[in-house]
C-alpha positions in Angstrom: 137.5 60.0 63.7 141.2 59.0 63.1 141.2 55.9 61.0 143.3 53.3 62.4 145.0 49.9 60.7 145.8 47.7 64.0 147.5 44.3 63.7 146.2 40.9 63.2 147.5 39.4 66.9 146.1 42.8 68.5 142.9 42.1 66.6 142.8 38.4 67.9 143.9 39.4 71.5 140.6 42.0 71.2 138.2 39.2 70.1 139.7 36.7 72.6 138.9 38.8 75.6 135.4 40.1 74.1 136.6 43.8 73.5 135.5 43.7 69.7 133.4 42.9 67.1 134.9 42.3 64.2 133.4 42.4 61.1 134.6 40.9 57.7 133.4 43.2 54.6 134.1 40.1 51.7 131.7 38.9 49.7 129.7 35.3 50.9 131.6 33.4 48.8 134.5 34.4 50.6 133.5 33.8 53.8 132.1 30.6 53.1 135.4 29.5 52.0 137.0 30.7 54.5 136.8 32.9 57.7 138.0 33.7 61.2 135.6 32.2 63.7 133.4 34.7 65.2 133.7 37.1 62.6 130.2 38.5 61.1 129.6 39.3 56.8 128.7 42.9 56.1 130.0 42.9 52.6 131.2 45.8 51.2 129.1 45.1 47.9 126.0 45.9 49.9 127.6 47.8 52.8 125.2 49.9 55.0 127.2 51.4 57.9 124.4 52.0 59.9 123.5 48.2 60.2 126.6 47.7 62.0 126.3 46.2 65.4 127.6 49.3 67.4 127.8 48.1 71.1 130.0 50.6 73.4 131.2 48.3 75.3 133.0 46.4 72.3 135.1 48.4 69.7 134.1 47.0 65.9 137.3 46.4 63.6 136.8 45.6 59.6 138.5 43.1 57.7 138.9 41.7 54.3 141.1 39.9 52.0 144.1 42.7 52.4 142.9 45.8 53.4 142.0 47.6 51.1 138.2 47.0 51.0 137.8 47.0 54.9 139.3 50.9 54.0 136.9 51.5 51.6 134.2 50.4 54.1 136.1 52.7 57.0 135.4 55.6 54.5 132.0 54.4 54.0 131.5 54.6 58.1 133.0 57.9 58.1 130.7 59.3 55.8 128.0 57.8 57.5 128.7 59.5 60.8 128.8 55.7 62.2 132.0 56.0 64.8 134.5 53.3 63.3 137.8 53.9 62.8 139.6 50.9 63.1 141.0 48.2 60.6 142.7 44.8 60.5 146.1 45.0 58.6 146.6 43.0 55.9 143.3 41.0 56.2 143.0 37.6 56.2 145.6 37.1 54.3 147.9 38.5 57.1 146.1 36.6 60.0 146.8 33.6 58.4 150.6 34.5 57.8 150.6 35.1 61.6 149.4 31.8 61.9 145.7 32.5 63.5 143.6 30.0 62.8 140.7 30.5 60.3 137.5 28.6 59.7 137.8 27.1 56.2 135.7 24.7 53.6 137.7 21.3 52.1 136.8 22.0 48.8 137.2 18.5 47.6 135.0 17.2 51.0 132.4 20.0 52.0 134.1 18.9 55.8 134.2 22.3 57.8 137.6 22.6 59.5 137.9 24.7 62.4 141.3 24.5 65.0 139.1 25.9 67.5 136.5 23.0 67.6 139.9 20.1 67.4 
């Protein structure tokens, strides 16, 4: 399977219209902090490509901080035989530079702030 990095708003625009799954390979700590809403934890730390939620009529993209673990976890797939070859480039960090909203925790509150909820 040819491994794929595909951009943040094409990422978004797959979510919006329920074409993907995508799942974010940090570690709970991470996501708890912050994540992008609908996205679900796999983290690479304990990463079992065959636990992946593999529904043909959705594609599954990875994502992490930057990249570079949801790679790692592509590999992981492909040596697994589990069919995923795609990527978010950049990670989070680059959704966020786009300006997609995230999920996030106010450290100094505990109050959940999500743009999607207002």
């Amino acid at each position: 399977m040819r491994l794929q990095e595909i951009s943040p708003k094409e990422t978004a625009d797959a979510l919006q219209d329920g074409r993907a799954v995508l799942i974010d390979v940090r570690e709970p700590h991470e996501f708890a902090a912050e994540r992008i809403h609908g996205a679900l934890l796999h983290p690479l730390s304990t990463f079992d490509a065959t636990a992946l939620p593999i529904d043909p009529s959705r594609e599954v993209i990875l994502h992490c901080g930057s990249a570079k673990r949801s790679g790692m976890a592509l590999q992981k797939c492909a040596e697994a035989g589990v069919p995923i070859g795609k990527h978010m480039a950049g990670g989070i960090m680059q959704w966020k530079s786009d300006g997609l909203p995230t999920v996030a925790v106010d450290p100094a509150t505990g109050r959940v702030i999500d743009p999607q909820k207002g």
